[in-house]
C-alpha positions as CSV (number, residue, x, y, z in Angstrom):
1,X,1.3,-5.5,-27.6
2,X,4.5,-5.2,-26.7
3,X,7.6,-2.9,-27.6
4,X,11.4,-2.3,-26.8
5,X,11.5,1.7,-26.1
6,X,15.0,1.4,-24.8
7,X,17.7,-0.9,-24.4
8,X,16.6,-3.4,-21.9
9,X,13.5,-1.6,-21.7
10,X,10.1,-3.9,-22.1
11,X,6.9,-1.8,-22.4
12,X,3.3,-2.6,-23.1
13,X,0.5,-1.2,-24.5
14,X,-1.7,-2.5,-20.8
15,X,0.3,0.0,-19.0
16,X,3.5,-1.4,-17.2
17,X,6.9,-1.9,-18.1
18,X,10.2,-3.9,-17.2
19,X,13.4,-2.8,-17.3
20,X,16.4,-5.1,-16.5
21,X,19.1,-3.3,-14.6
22,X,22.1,-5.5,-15.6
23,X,23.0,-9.2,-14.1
24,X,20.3,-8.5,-11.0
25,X,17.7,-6.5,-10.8
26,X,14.8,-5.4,-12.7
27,X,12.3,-2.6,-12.3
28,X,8.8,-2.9,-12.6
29,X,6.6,0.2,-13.5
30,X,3.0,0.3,-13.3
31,X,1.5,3.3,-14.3
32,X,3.1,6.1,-12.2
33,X,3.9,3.1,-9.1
34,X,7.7,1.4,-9.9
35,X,8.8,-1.4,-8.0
36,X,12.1,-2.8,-7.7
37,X,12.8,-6.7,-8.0
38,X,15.0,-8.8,-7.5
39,X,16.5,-10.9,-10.1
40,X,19.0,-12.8,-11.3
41,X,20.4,-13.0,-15.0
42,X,20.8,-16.8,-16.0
43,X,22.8,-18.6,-19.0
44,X,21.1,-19.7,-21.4
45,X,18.9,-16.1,-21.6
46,X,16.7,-16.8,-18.9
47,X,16.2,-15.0,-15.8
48,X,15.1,-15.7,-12.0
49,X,12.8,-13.6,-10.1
50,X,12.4,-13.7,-6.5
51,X,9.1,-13.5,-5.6
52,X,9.5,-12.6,-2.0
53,X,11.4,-9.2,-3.1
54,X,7.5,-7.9,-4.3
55,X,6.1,-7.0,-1.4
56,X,5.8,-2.8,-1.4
57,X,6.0,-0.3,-4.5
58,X,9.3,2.2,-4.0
59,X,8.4,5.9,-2.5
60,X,6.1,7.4,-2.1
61,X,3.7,4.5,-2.3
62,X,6.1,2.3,0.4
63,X,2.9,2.5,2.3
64,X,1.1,0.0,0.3
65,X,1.5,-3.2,0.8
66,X,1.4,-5.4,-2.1
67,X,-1.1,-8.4,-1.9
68,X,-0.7,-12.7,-3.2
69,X,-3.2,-11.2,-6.2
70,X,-1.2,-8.2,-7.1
71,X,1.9,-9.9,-6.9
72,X,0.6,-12.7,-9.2
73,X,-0.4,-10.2,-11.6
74,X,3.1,-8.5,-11.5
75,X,4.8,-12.0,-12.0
76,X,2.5,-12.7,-15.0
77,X,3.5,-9.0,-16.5
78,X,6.9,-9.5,-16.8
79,X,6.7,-13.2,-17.7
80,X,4.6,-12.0,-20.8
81,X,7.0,-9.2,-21.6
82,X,10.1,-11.1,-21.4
83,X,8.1,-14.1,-23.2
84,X,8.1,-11.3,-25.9
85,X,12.2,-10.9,-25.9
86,X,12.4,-14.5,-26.1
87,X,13.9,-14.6,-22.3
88,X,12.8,-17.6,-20.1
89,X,11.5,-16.4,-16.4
90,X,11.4,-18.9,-13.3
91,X,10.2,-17.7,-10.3
């Protein structure tokens, strides 16, 4: 289930969140991990993601590289989420 905690805030009850941070941008959290994504705000309410901005979580866990699974997983989060707010994703 899904929820709006904030303005522009998506979270949901599986344990990650989106938030958009204006025309480009959006940061992904996953439990205590965040990630920042780049994005692009779209007429027509729909947004593009660039899938070769996932590729590490922000500090301290810059270390860990982020795998063609995970990443997958991450781009089927925020797809559902923003499926939720009625915002079309392309990738």
């Amino acid at each position: 289930m899904f929820t709006k905690s904030r303005v522009n805030v998506i979270e949901s009850d599986e344990g990650f969140s989106v938030e958009v941070l204006g025309r480009v941008g959006l940061l992904y959290t996953e439990g205590i991990k965040t990630l920042h994504i780049d994005s692009e705000a779209m007429a027509g309410n729909s947004i593009v993601i660039n899938k070769r901005s996932i590729h590490k979580w922000n500090p301290p866990f810059d270390e860990e590289e982020i795998d063609d699974n995970k990443i997958n997983s991450i781009i089927d989060n925020i797809t559902k989420a923003f499926d939720f707010a009625k915002i079309g994703v392309r990738v």
